[in-house]
C-alpha positions as CSV (number, residue, x, y, z in Angstrom):
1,X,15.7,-26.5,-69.0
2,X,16.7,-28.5,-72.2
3,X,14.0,-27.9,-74.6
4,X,13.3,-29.4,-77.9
5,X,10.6,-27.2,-79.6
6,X,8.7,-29.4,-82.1
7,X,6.9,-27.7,-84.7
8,X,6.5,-27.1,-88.8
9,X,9.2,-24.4,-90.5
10,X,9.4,-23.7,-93.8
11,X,8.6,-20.4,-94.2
12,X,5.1,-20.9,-95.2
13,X,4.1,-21.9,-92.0
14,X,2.8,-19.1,-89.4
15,X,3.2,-21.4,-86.4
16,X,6.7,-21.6,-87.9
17,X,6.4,-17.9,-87.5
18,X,5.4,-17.8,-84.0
19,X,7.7,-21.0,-83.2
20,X,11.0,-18.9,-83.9
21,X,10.1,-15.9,-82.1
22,X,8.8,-17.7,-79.1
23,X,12.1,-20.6,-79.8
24,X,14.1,-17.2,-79.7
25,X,12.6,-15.6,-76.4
26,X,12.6,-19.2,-74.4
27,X,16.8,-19.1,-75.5
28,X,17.1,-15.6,-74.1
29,X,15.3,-16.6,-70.8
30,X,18.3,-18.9,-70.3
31,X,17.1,-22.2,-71.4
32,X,18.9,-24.7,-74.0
33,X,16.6,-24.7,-76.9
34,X,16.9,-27.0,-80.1
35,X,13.8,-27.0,-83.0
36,X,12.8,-30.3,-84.4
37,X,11.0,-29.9,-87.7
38,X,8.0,-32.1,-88.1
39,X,6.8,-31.5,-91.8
40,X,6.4,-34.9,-93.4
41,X,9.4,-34.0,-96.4
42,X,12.5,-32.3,-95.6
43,X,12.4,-30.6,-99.0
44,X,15.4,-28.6,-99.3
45,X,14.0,-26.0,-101.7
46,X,12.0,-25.3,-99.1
47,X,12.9,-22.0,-97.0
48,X,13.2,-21.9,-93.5
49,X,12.4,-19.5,-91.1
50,X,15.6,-17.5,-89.7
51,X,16.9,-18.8,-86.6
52,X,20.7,-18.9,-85.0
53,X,19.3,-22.2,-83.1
54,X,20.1,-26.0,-84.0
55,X,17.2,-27.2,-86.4
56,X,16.7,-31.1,-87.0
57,X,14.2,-32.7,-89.2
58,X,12.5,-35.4,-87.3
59,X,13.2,-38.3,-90.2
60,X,17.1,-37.5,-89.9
61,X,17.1,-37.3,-86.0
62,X,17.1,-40.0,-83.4
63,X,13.6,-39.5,-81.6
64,X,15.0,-41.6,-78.7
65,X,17.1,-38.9,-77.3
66,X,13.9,-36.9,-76.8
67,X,13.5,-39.1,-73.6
68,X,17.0,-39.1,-72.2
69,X,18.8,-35.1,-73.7
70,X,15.6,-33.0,-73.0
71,X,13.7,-31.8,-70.0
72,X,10.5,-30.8,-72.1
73,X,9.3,-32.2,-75.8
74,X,7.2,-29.0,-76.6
75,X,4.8,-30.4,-79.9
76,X,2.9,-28.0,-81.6
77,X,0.3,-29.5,-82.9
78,X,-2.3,-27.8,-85.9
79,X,-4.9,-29.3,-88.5
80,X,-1.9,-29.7,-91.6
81,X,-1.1,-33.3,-91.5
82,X,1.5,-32.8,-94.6
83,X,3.1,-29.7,-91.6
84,X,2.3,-31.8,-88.8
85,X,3.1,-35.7,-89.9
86,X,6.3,-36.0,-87.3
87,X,3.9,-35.0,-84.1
88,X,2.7,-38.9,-84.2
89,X,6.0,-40.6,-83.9
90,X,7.5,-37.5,-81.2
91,X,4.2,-38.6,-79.3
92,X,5.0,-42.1,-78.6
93,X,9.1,-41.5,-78.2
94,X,8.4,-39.0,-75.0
95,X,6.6,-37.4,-72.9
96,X,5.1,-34.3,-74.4
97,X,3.8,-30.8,-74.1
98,X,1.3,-30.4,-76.7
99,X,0.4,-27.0,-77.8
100,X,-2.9,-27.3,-79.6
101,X,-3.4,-24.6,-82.0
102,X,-6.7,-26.0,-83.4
103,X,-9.7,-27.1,-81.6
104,X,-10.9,-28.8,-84.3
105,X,-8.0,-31.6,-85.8
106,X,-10.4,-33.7,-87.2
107,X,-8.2,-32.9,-90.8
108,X,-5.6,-33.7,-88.9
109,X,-6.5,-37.5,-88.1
110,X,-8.0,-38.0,-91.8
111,X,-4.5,-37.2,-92.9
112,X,-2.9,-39.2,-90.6
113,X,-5.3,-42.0,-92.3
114,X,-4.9,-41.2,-95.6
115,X,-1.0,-40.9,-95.5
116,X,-0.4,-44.1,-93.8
117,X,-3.1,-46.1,-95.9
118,X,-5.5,-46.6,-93.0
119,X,-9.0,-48.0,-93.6
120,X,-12.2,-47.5,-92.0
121,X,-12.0,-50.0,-89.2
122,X,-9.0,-47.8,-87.9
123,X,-11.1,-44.4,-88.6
124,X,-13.9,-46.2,-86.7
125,X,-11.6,-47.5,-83.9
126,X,-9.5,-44.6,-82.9
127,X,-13.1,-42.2,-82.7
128,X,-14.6,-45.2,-80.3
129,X,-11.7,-45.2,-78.1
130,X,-11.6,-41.7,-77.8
131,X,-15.2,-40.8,-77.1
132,X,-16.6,-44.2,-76.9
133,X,-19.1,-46.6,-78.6
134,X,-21.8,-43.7,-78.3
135,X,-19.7,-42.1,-81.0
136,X,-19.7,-45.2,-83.5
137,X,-22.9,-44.1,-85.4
138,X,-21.2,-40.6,-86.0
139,X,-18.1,-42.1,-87.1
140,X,-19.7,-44.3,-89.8
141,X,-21.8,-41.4,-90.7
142,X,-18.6,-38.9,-91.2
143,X,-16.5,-41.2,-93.5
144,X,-19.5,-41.9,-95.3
145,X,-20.3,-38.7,-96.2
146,X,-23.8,-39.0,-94.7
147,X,-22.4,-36.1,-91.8
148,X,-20.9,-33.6,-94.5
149,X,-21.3,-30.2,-91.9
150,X,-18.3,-29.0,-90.3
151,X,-19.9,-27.2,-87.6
152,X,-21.6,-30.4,-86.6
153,X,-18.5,-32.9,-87.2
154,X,-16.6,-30.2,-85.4
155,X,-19.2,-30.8,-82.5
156,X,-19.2,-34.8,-82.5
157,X,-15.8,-35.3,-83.9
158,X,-12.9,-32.6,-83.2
159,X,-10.7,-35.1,-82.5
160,X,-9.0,-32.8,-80.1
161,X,-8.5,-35.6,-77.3
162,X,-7.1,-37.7,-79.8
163,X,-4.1,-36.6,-79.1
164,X,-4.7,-34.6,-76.0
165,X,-4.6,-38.3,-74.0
166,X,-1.0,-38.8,-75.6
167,X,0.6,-35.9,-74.1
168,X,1.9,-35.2,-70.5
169,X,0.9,-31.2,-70.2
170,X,-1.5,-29.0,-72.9
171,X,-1.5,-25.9,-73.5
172,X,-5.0,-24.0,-75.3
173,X,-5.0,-20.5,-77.0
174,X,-8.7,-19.7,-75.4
175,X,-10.9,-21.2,-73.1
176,X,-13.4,-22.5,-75.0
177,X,-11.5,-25.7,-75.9
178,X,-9.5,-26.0,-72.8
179,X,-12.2,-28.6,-71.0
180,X,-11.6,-31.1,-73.6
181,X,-8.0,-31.3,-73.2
182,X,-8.5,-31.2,-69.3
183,X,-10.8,-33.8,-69.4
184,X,-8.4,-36.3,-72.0
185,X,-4.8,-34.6,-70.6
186,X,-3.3,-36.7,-68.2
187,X,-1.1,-33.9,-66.6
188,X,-1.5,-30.2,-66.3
189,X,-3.3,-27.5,-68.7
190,X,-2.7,-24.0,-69.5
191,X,-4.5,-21.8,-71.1
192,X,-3.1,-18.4,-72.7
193,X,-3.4,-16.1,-75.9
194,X,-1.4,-16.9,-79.1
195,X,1.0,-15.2,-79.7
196,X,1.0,-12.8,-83.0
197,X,4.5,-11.4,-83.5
198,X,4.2,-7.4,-85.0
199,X,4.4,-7.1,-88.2
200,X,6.2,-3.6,-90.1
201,X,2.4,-2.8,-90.9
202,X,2.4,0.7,-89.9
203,X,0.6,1.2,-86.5
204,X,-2.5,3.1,-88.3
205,X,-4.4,4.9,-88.1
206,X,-4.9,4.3,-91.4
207,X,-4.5,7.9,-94.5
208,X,-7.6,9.7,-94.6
209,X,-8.8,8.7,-97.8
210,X,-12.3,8.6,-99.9
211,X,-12.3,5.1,-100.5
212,X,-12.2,2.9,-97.7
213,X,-10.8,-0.7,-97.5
214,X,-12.5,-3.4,-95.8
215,X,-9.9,-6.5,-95.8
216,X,-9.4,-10.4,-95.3
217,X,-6.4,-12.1,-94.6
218,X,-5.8,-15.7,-94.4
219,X,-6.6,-19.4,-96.4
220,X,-9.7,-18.2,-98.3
221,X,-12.0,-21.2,-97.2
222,X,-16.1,-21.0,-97.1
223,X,-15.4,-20.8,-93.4
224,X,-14.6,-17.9,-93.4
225,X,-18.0,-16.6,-94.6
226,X,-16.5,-13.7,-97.4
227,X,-19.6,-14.4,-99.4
228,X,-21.9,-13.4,-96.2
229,X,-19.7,-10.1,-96.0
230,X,-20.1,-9.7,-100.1
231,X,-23.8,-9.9,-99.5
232,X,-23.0,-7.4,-96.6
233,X,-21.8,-5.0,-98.8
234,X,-23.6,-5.6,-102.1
235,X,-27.1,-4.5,-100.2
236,X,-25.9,-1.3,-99.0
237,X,-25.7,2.0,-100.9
238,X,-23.4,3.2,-98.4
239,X,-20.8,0.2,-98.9
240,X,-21.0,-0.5,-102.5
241,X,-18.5,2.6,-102.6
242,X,-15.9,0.6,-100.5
243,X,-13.3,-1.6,-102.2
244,X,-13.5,-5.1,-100.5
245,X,-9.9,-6.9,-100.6
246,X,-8.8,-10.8,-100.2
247,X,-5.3,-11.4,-99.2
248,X,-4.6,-15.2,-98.8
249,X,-4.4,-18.2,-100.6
250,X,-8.0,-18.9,-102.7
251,X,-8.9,-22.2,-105.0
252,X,-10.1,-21.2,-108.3
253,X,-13.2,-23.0,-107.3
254,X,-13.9,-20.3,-104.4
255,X,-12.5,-17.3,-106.5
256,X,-15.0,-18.0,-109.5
257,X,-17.5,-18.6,-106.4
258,X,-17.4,-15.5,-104.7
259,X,-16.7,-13.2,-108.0
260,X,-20.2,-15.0,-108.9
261,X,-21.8,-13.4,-105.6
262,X,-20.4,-10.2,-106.5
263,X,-21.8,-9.9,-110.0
264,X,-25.0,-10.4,-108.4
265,X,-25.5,-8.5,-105.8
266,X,-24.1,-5.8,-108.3
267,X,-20.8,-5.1,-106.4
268,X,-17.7,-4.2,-108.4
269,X,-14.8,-3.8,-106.1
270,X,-14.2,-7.1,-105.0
271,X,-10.4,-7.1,-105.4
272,X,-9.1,-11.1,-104.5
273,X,-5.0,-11.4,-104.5
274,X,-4.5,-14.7,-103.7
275,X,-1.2,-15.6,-101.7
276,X,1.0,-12.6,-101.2
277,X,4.4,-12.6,-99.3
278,X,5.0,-11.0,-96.2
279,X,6.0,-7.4,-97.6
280,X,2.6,-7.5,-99.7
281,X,0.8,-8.3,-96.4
282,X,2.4,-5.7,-94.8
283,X,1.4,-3.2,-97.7
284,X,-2.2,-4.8,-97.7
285,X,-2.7,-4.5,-93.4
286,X,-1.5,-0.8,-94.0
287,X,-3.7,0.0,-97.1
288,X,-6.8,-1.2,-94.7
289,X,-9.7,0.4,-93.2
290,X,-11.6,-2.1,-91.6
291,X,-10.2,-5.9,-90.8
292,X,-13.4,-8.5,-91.2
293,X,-12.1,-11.8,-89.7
294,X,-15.6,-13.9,-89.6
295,X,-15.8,-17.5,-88.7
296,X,-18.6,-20.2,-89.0
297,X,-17.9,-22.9,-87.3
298,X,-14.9,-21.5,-85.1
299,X,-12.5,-24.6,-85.9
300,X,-9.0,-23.0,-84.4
301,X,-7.8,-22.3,-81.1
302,X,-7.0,-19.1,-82.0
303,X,-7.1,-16.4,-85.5
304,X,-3.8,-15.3,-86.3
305,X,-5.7,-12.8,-89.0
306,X,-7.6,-11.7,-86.2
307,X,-4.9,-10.5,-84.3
308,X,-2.7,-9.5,-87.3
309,X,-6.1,-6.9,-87.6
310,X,-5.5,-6.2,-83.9
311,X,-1.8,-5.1,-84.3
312,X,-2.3,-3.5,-87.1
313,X,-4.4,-0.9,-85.4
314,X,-7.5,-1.4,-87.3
315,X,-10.5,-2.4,-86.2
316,X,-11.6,-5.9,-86.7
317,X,-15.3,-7.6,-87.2
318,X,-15.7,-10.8,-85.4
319,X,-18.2,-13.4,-84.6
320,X,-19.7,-14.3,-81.0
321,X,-17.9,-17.1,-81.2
322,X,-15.3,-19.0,-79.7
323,X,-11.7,-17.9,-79.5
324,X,-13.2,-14.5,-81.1
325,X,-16.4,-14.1,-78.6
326,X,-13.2,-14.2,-75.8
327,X,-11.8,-11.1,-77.3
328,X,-12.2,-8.1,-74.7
329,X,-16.0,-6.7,-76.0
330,X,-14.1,-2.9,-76.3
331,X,-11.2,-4.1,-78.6
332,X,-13.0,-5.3,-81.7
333,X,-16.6,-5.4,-83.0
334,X,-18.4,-8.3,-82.5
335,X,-21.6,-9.5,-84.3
336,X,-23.2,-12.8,-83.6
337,X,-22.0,-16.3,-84.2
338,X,-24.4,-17.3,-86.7
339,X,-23.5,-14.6,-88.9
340,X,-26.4,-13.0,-90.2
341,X,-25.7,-11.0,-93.0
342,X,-28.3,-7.8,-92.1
343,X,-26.4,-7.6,-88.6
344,X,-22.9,-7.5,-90.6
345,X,-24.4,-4.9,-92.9
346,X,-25.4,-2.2,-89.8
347,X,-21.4,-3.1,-88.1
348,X,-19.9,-2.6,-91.6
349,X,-22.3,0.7,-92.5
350,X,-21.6,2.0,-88.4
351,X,-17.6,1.4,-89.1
352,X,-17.2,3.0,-92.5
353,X,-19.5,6.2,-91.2
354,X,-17.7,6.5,-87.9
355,X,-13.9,7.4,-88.5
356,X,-13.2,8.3,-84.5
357,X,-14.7,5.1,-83.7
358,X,-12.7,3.1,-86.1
359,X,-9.8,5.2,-84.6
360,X,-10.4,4.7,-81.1
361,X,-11.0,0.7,-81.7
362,X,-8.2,0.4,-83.4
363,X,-5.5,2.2,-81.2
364,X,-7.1,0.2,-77.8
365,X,-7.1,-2.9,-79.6
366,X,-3.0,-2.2,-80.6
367,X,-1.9,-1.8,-77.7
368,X,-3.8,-4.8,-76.0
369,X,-2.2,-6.5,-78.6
370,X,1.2,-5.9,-78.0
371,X,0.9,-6.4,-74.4
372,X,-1.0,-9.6,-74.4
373,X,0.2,-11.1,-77.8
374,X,4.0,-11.0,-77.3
375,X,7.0,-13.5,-77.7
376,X,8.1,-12.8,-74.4
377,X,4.8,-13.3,-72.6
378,X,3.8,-16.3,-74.5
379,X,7.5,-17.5,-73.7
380,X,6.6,-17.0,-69.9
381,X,3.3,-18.9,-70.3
382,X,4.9,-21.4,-72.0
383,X,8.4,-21.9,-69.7
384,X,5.2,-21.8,-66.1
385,X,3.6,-24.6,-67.9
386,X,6.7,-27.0,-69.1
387,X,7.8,-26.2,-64.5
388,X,4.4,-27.5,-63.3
389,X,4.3,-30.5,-66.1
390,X,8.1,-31.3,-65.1
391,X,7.6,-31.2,-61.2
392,X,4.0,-33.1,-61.6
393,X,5.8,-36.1,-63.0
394,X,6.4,-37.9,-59.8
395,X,2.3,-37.5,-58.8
396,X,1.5,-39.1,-62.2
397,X,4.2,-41.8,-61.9
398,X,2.8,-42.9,-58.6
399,X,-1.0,-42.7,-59.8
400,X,-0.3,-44.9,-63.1
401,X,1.5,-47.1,-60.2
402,X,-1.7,-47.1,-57.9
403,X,-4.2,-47.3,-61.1
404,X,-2.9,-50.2,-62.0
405,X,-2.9,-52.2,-59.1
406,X,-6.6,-50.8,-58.4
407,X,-7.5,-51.7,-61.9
408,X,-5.7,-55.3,-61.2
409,X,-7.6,-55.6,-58.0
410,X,-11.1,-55.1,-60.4
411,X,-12.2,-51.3,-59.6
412,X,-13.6,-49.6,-61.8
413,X,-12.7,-46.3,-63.7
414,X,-15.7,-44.8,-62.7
415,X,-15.8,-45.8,-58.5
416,X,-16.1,-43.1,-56.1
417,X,-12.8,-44.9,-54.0
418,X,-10.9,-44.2,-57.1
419,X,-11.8,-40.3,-57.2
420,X,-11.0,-40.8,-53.2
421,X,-7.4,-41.8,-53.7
422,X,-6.9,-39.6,-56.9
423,X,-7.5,-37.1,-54.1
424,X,-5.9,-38.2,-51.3
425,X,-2.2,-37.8,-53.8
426,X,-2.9,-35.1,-54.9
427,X,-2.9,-33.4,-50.9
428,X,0.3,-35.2,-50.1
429,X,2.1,-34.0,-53.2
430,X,0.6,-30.5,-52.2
431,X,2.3,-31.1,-48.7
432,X,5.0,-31.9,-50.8
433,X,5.4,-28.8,-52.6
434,X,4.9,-26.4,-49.9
C-alpha cells in the first residue's frame, strides 16, 4: 500500500517518537511510506526526528494528492492543537484513518477555536451537532467557566467524535474509549496497545541501594495527582527516607505548588527536574525504584510514562482507571481510581519494604512490554486495520448511495427498516468477501 503517515515531528513530540519507529516498520513490511508533518509552523530550528523516509510539511504540500497518490491517509490525532493544527485540513482532503491517541480532545477543539478566531456560536454549534441539543446547556456552561472540572467536561464534552465522524477507519489505544468512536466512525475500528519504543534505560533491576527512588515522568500537570503521592509519602515514617523525583516539564506555578505540599507535610526529598532530554531520562528511568504514573481524570488513550515504567523494568503504581485499569492486574500495582492518598501510602510502604516483589513486578511487566508494545506489532495492527478500512470502501459507498435516497424518500435515521437494510449490505458484502 501507498501510505502517507500524518502526524507531529519535531523532536519534542513522543508521537513523533512512535510515528518514526512505527513509519519505519510499515516501510520494512513492504509498503510505500511518506510522513506529512502536521504541526501548525514549519519552524526550521526545530529538530526532527531521524528518518531515511520523505517528510513534507502539510502548508508546503498539495493536500489534494492525498485522494489520488495514497491508498491510506493515516492521521494521528492528540490533544496539542499548535502539534496537531494540519489534522483539520488532511480531514476534509481525504479519507482518513484516524489514530486517536487521546480520549479526551476537548484542548484540541478549543485550540482549533482559539487559532482560527472562532466565537462561541461555533463552540456551541459544533458540541450540538456532535452530541446534540441535550448537550447545549453543557456547552454554554463549559465556555463560561461555570463547568471548570475536567473529569466532568471530560464526561460531557471529550470531543472525541468530533472528529471520529470525519474519518473513514479509527483506531483506539484501550477499550475504554473505543465505543465512542464506534458509535461516531463511519467505517471500521481497531483497538490495540500503544506502542512505547525501548529506551537504553537499563533493563533493571534496579542497584541495591539504601535510598530508594520513587519517580514521575511526563508534563507535570495537577492531573497527574504528584501532590496526592507527596501527601503519600510525607505521612509515612517509612517513606519520608525515600527521595521522590519529577522528570518532565513543570510551570513554575505547579513547582512552587507542590514544593509548598512538601514543606508541609515535612518532606525534604522532593527533587523536581523539569524537562530533561532523552539521555537524562534514560539516566533518570535507570536511577528509579518505583515508577508512580497516577491519573485523575484518565484523559489519554493511552500513558506513554506508564509504559516507559513498564520497559524499564520497574514497577509502576497506577489507577483503576481507564487505559491503566486495562493493564494485566500482575504487571503493575494498581490502587483505585479515585486516588485516595491512605490507599497510595500502604502500595508505596508494601513496594519500598518488598524488594523481590518489586523485582518480580518489574521483570513480568518488561517483558509483557516488549512483546505487546513493539513497532513491529503496532505496525501489524496498524497495516490489518488500513486492509479492512480499504476493502470496506465499496459497502460504505453503496450505503451513503442507499441513505440518501432513503433519507430523500423521508425515513428517518432512527427507523427500524433503516437498521434492516444497513443489515441486509452488510451479508451480501460478507458473501462478497468469502
Amino acid at each position: 500500500m501507498k501510505i502517507c503517515w500524518v502526524t507531529p515531528f519535531v523532536l519534542r513530540s513522543s508521537i513523533g517518537r512512535v510515528s518514526a519507529e512505527v513509519a519505519k516498520q510499515l516501510a520494512a513490511r513492504g509498503h510505500e511510506v511518506q510522513i506529512l508533518r502536521c504541526e501548525d509552523k514549519d519552524d526550521p530550528s526545530e529538530p526532527l526526528h531521524p528518518t531515511h523516509l520523505p517528510v513534507h510539511h502539510w502548508r508546503s504540500y498539495d493536500l489534494a494528492r492525498l485522494r489520488t497518490q495514497f491508498d491510506v491517509v493515516v492521521v494521528n490525532i492528540g490533544d496539542n492543537y499548535p502539534f496537531h493544527a494540519g489534522v483539520f485540513s488532511i480531514l476534509d482532503a481525504a479519507p482518513c484513518l484516524g489514530i486517536f491517541h487521546d480520549f479526551y480532545i476537548y484542548n484540541l477543539f478549543s485550540g482549533w477555536l482559539h487559532y482560527n478566531g472562532l466565537d462561541y456560536r461555533q463552540h456551541d454549534g459544533e458540541i450540538v451537532a456532535t452530541y446534540g441539543l441535550q448537550a447545549e446547556p453543557h456547552a454554554v456552561a463549559v465556555r463560561s467557566g461555570q463547568m471548570l472540572d475536567m473529569g466532568e467536561i471530560a464526561r460531557r464534552l471529550p470531543m472525541t467524535e468530533w472528529l471520529a465522524i470525519r474519518c473513514e477507519a479509527a483506531l483506539a489505544h484501550a477499550r475504554f474509549y473505543a465505543p465512542r468512536l464506534e458509535a461516531a466512525c463511519v467505517g471500521p475500528v481497531a483497538v490495540t496497545p500503544l506502542c512505547c519504543p525501548d529506551r537504553a534505560t537499563p533493563p533493571g533491576p534496579p542497584k541495591a541501594k539504601r535510598q530508594l527512588t520513587l519517580t514521575t515522568v511526563g508534563v507535570m500537570n495537577p492531573n497527574k495527582r504528584v501532590a496526592d503521592v507527596i501527601r503519600a509519602i510525607g505521612g509515612s515514617d517509612a517513606l519520608k527516607a525515600c527521595v521522590y523525583r519529577l522528570v518532565g516539564p513543570i510551570s513554575d506555578e505547579e513547582r512552587a505548588k507542590l514544593e509548598s505540599v512538601a514543606a508541609e507535610v515535612g518532606f525534604e526529598h522532593l527533587v523536581i527536574d523539569g524537562a530533561v532530554d532523552d539521555e537524562t531520562l534514560d539516566q533518570r528511568l535507570d536511577e528509579a525504584d518505583v515508577m508512580v504514573a497516577l491519573r485523575k481524570p484518565v484523559l489519554e488513550g493511552a500513558s506513554g510514562s506508564a509504559c516507559e515504567g513498564m520497559l524499564s523494568g520497574r514497577p509502576t503504581v497506577v489507577a483503576r482507571a481507564g487505559f491503566y485499569g486495562e493493564l494485566p492486574d500482575d504487571l503493575v500495582v494498581k490502587i483505585d481510581g479515585e486516588i485516595v492518598v491512605e490507599e497510595l501510602r500502604e502500595v508505596l510502604e508494601r513496594l519500598v519494604a518488598d524488594e523481590a516483589l518489586r523485582r518480580e513486578t518489574g521483570k513480568a511487566a518488561r517483558a509483557w512490554a516488549l512483546e505487546n508494545l513493539n513497532a513491529a506489532r503496532y505496525a501489524e495492527a496498524v497495516e490489518a486495520l488500513a486492509l479492512a478500512q480499504v476493502t470496506s470502501r465499496p459497502l460504505l459507498a453503496v450505503g451513503r448511495r442507499v441513505g440518501g435516497e432513503l433519507r430523500d424518500m423521508g425515513l428517518a435515521d432512527g427507523d427500524p427498516a433503516a437498521a434492516r437494510i444497513g443489515a441486509t449490505l452488510q451479508r451480501l458484502f460478507a458473501r462478497l468477501d468469502a
